[in-house]
C-alpha positions, 0 to 999 in steps of 0.5 A: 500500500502506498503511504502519501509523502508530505515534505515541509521546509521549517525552521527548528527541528527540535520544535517540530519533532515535539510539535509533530510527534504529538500531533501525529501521536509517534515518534520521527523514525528519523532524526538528524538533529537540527537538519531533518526529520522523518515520521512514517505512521500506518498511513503517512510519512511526513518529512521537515528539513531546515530550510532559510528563513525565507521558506520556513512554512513551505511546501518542500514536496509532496510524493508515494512512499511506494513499496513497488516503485524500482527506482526513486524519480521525480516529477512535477505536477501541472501546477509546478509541485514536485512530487518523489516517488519511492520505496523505503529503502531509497528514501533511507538511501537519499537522506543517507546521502544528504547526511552520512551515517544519519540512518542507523538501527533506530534510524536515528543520529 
């Protein structure tokens, strides 16, 4: 089954690991304090990153965590919004590029 993947640029990790970690009643199964993280609950995997000042609140992407999808792509939407099609083991590959050794056991730094 698909989960919806929803990816937001804010300004304080810490805060919006206590924010959201209550509002989605779990806990990030990824943290890279004060750059990223990453919660993925039965039905949704959502994502913050810090991001400049100017696009703090912002939409960074919308996409499928997708078991079946091969290979991680991306694409734009009629509207412009670019949307990340994966699966789980590409999306740890990603941040593990973005941060070496972010991704480890717990998933946690």
């Amino acid at each position: 089954m698909k989960k919806f993947h929803i990816a937001l640029g804010v300004a304080d990790i810490a805060a919006c690991v206590d924010d959201y970690s209550e509002r989605l009643q779990a806990q990030p199964s990824v943290v890279v304090p004060g750059e990223y993280a990453l919660w993925r609950t039965a039905h949704l995997n959502f994502s913050v990153r810090k991001v400049d000042v100017s696009c703090v609140g912002q939409l960074r992407h919308l996409g499928w965590e997708d078991p079946n999808a091969e290979s991680f792509s991306r694409s734009e939407d009629c509207n412009g919004v670019l949307w990340e099609h994966f699966n789980l083991q590409q999306q740890l590959e990603e941040i593990a590029l973005a941060w070496p050794g972010a991704v480890k056991g717990s998933g946690r730094v």
